[in-house]
TORPAVEX-472067 format. One record per residue: residue in three letters; x, y, z of N, C-alpha, C in turn. Coordinates in steps of 0.1 Angstrom, whole numbers, plus 5000, padded with zeros to 4 digits. Example, Ala and Ser with C-alpha at 12.3 -4.5 7.8 and 13.67 -1.06 7.14 Angstrom:
residues 2
ALA513249435078512349555078513249675078;SER512849785071513749895071512950005079;
end
This chain:
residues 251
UNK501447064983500747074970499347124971;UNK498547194963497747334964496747204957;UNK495647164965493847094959493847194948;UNK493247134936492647174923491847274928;UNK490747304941489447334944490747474948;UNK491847484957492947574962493347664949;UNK493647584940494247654923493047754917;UNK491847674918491147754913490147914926;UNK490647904935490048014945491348124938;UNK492748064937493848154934493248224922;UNK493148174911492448184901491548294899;UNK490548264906489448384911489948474918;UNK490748484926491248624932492048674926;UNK493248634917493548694907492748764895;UNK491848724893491048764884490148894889;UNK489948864905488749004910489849094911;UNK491249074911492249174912492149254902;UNK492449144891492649234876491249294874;UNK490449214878488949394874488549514883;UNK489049464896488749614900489749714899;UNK491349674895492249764890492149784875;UNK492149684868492349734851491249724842;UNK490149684848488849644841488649804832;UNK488149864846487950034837488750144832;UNK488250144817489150184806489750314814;UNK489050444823489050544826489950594838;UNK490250464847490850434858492650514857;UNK493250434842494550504840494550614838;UNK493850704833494250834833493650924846;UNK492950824850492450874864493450904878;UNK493850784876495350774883496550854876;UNK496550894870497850944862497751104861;UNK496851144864496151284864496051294881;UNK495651204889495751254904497051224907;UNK498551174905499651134912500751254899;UNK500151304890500751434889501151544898;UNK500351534909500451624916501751614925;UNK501851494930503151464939504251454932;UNK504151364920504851294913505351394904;UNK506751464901507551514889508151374886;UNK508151444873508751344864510151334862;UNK510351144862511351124861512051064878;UNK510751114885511151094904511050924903;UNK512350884917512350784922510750744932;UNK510250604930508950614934509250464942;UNK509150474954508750294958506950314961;UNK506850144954505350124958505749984971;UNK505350014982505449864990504049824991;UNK503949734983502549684985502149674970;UNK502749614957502349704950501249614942;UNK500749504949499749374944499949394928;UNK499249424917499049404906499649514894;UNK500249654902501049684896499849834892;UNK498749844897498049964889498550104894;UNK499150144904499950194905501250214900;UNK501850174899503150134887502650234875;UNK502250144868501450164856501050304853;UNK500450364863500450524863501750614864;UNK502650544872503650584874504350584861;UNK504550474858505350434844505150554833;UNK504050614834503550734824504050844827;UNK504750874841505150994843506950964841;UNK507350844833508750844834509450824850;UNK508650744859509350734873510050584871;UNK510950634878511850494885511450424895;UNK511150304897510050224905511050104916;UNK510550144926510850034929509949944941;UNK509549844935508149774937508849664948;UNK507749624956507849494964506149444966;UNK506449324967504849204968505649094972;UNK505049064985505948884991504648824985;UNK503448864979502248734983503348654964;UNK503248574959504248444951503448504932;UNK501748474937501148504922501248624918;UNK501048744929501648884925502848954921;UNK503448854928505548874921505248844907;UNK504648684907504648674891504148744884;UNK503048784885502048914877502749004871;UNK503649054881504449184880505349184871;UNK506149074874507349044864506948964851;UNK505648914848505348944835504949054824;UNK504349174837503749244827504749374832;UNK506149404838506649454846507949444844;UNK508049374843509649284844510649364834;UNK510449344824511649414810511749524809;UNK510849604820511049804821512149804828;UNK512849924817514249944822514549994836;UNK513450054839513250204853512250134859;UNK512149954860511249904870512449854879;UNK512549774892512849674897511949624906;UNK511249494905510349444914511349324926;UNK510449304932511549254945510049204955;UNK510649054953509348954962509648924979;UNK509549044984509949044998508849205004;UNK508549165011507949245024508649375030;UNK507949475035508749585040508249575054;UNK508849605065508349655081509549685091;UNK509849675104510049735113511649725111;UNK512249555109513849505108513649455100;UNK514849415097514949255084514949155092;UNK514249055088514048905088513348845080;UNK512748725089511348675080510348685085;UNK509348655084507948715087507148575083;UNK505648595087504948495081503448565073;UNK503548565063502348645053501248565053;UNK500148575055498748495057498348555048;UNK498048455036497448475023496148415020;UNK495148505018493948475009494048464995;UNK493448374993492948294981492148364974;UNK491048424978489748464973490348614975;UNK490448654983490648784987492148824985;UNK493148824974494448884980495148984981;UNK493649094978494549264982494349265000;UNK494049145005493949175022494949065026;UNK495749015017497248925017497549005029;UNK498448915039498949025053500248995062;UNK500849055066501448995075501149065091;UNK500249105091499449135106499349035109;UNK498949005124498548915133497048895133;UNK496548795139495148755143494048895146;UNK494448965155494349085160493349125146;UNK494649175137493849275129493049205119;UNK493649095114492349035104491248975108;UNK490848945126489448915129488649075131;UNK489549205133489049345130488749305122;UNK489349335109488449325097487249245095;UNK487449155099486049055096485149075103;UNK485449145116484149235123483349365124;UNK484549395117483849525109483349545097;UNK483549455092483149435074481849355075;UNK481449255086480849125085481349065071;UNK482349065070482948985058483548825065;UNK483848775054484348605057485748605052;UNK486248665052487748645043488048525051;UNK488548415047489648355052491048325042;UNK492148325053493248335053493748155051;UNK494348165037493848005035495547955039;UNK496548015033498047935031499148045044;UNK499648005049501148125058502148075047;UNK503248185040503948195033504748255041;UNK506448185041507348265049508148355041;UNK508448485043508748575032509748665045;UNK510748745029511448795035511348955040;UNK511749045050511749155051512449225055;UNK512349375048513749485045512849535056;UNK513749655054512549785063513249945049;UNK512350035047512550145037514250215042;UNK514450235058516150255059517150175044;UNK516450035046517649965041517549965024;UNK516050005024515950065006516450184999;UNK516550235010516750385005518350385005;UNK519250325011520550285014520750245005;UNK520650164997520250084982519750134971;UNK518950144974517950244958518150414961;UNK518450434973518350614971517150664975;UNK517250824980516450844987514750844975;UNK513450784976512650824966511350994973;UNK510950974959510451164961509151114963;UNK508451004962507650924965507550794969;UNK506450804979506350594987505050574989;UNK504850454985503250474983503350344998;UNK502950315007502250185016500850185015;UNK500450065011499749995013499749835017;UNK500049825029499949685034499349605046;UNK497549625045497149585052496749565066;UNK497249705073497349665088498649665089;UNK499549665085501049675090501849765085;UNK501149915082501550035079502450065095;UNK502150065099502650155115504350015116;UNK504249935115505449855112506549885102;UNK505949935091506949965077507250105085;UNK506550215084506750315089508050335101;UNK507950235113508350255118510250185115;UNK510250125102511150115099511850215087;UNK511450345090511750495081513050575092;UNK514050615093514150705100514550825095;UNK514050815085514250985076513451015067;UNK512951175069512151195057511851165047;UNK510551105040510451135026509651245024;UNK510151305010509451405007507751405004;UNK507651305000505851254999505851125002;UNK504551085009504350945005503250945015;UNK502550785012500750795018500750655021;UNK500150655034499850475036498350515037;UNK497950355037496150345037496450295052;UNK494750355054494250355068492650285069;UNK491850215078490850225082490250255091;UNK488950285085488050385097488150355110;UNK488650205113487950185121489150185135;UNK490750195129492050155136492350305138;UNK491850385141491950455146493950515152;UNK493550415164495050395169496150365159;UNK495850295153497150305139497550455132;UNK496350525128496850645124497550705132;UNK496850735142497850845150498850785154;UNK499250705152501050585156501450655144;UNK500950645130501650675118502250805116;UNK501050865124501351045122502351075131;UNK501951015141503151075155504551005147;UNK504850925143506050905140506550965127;UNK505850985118506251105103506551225111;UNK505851285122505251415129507351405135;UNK507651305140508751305149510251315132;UNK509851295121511251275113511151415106;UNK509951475102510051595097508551665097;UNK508851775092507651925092506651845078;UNK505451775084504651765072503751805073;UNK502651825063501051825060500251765058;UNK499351715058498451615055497151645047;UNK497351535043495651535031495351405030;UNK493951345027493351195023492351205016;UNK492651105009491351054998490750915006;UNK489550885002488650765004488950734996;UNK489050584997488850454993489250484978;UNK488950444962489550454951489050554943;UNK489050674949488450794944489350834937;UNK490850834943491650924937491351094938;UNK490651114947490651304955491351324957;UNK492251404962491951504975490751524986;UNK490351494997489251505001489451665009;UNK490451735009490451855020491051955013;UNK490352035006491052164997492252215006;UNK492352215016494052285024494552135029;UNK495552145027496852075035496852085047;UNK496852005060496252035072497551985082;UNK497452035093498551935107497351745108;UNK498051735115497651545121496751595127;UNK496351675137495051725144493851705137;UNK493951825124493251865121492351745113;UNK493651675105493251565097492451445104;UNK492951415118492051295123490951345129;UNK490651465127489251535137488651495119;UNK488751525112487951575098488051415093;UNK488751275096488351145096487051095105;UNK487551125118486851115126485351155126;UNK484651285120483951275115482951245103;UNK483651145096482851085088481850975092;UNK482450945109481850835114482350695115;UNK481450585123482050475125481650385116;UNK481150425103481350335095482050285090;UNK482950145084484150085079484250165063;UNK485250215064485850235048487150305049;UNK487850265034489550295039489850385030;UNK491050395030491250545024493250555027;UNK493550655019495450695023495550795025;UNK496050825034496550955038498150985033;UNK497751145025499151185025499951295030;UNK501151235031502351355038502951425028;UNK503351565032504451585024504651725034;UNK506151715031507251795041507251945032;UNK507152025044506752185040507952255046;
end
């Protein structure tokens, strides 16, 4: 059972969730105007990762069929309150990575868009590169697919969004076929992760790449580039910490 002092950290991080995604009135059409570009209407879309649903949400405007996952427990709920009774949604409180099993999710309280199921490894990175203090308050055992066994199930989607903390190169590696678009987030600082991500898209089909920083919602590279080109033009932005998604799509 969760200390009152435990309820109320959940509380607050739910809350910093809901304002830096839905606080600004200008954000949805923000989003809905940049995922035009990938997104035809009417396309199958998985979000893995999909915390609070602001992605959805943009989606939902273009007439896409969704299919969402969040193991962290308050986020499933979130979803399926404000989520749940869309015909062309299905949310699903389980994890995506390498095989099926279980896993153990290390969940922040204060912080839970850095909810994780990485190891030690990557979340003392983070905290050394951020000089941040996250701590990782509760392990939640949760279940996990990998996108083979989604796509077997739901069908091939025309979009996949990852975002999961450090364990992009895990989901990924549980892909073994093209999708036509899709973007995981990266940080400046993991270097080695990207190029794991690229060399293994690079190995299932012919893509191009582009990235936006952090919640711009750009394009940051007017041409569509190879993995070369892209991690040289990351690479010099420098070794300062900031994240960002990189996207694929097959040419």
């Amino acid at each position: 059972m969760k200390t009152p002092l435990a309820r109320l950290e959940q509380q607050f991080g739910m809350l910093r969730s809901q304002a830096m995604y839905y606080w600004n009135p200008f954000q949805r059409q923000k989003l809905i105007r940049f995922y035009q570009q990938f997104i035809p209407e009417g396309s199958l879309c998985f979000d893995i990762g999909a915390h609070l649903g602001n992605r959805m949400d943009a989606w939902l405007a273009l007439d896409s069929q969704i299919i969402a996952l969040d193991p962290q427990p308050l986020c499933h709920q979130y979803l399926q309150r404000h989520f749940g009774k869309k015909p062309n949604v299905t949310i699903l409180p389980i994890a995506a990575g390498k095989e099926l099993g279980k896993m153990d999710l290390h969940v922040s309280h204060l912080y839970p868009t850095v909810s994780t199921l990485s190891g030690n490894k990557w979340r003392k990175a983070l905290n050394d590169a951020s000089e941040a203090s996250v701590t990782w308050d509760e392990t939640v055992e949760v279940e996990v697919t990998t996108l083979d066994l989604l796509i077997e199930k739901y069908g091939l989607p025309f979009f996949c969004k990852i975002d999961v903390e450090g364990f992009e190169t895990k989901v990924l590696k549980g892909l073994t076929q093209p999708i036509p678009i899709l973007s995981f987030e990266f940080l400046s600082t993991r270097q080695k992760s990207r190029v794991t991500c690229l060399k293994h898209l690079n190995s299932l089909g012919n893509y191009q790449y582009n990235w936006s920083e952090g919640d711009s919602y750009q394009l940051e590279l007017e041409k569509w580039v190879d993995a070369n080109v892209l991690l040289e033009h990351i690479r010099r932005k420098g070794t300062q910490l900031f994240s960002g998604d990189i996207y694929a799509r097959l040419f």
